[in-house]
Structure formats: structure tokens, C-alpha cells
C-alpha positions as CSV (number, residue, x, y, z in Angstrom):
1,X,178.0,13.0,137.6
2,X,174.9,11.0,138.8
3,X,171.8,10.7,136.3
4,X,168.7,9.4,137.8
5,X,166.3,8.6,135.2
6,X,161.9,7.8,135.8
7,X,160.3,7.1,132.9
8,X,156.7,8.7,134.6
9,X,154.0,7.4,132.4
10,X,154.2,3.8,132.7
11,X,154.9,4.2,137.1
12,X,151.9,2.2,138.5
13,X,152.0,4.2,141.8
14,X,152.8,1.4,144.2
15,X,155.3,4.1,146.4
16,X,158.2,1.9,147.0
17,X,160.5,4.5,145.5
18,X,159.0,6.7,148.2
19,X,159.7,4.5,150.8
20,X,163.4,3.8,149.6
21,X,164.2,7.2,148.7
22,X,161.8,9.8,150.0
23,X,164.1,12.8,149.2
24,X,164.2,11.9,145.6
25,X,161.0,10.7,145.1
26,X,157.3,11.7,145.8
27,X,153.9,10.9,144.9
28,X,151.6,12.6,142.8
29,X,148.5,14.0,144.8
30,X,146.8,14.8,141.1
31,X,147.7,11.4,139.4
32,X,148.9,9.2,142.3
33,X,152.1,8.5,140.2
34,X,155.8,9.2,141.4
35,X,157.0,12.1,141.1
36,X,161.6,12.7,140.8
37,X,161.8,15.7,142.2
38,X,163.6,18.3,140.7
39,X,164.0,16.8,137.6
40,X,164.0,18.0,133.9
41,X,161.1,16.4,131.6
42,X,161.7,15.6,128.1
43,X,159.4,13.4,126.6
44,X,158.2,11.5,129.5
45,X,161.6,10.6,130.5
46,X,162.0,13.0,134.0
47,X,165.9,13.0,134.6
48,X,167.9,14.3,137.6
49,X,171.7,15.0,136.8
50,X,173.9,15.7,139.6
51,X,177.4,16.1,140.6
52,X,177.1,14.4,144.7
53,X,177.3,10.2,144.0
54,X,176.3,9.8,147.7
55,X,173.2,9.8,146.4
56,X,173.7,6.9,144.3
57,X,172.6,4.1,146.9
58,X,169.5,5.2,147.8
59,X,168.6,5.7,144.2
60,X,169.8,2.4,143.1
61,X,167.3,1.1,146.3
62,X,164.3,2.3,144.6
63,X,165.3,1.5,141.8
64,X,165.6,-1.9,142.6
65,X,162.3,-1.4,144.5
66,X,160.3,-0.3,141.3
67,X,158.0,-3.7,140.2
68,X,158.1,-2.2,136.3
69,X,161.5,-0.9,136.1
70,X,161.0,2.2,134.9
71,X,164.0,4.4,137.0
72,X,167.7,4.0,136.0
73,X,170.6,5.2,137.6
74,X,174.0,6.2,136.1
75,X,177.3,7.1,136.7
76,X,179.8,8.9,134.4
């Protein structure tokens, strides 16, 4: 299982998830912030859980991409 975590409210919109991983990630039109797409919110922490890993490296690229640090990726 693959858990992509974005902690939403403190993203400061500079896209670079976007760029790294544009089928994960989009932006906001209302807010301008990213967006994890089909994710689960609960309390400001949006999380993905999935069963492919191939999806691992291009999540672990924007998350390495992100300025603030605010998406995690994990593997059980």
C-alpha cells in the first residue's frame, strides 16, 4: 500500500507538484492551492491510499519538489 499525504492549508501554490506529478496533483482554480486528487480529507491532512507502488516515484518527485514540505509519501 502507497499513502500520499498533502497537508493543503499551508501549500503556497508554487505548482511544482503539478509539474512533477500532474496526475496526482492539480491546482485549485478557487484558492490557487494544490489540489491531491482523489483523496480523502480529514482535518486538513488530504490522503491518497493505494495499492499500485508504481506510483511511488513520481510522488516522491513532487514531493521533493514542494519548497514547504507539506506532502509525504509512504510505503507499508
Amino acid at each position: 500500500m502507497v499513502i500520499i499525504t498533502l497537508q493543503r492549508d499551508k501549500c503556497i501554490g508554487c505548482n511544482y507538484c503539478v509539474e512533477m506529478d500532474p496526475i496526482h496533483f492539480q491546482m485549485s482554480k478557487k484558492d490557487g492551492k494544490s489540489v491531491l486528487l482523489h483523496s480523502q480529507n480529514a482535518k486538513g491532512f488530504f490522503t491518497l491510499k493505494s495499492p499500485n507502488h508504481a506510483i511511488v516515484e513520481s510522488c516522491e518527485l513532487a514531493a521533493k519538489a514542494c519548497p514547504v514540505k507539506i506532502i509525504t509519501v509512504k510505503e507499508t
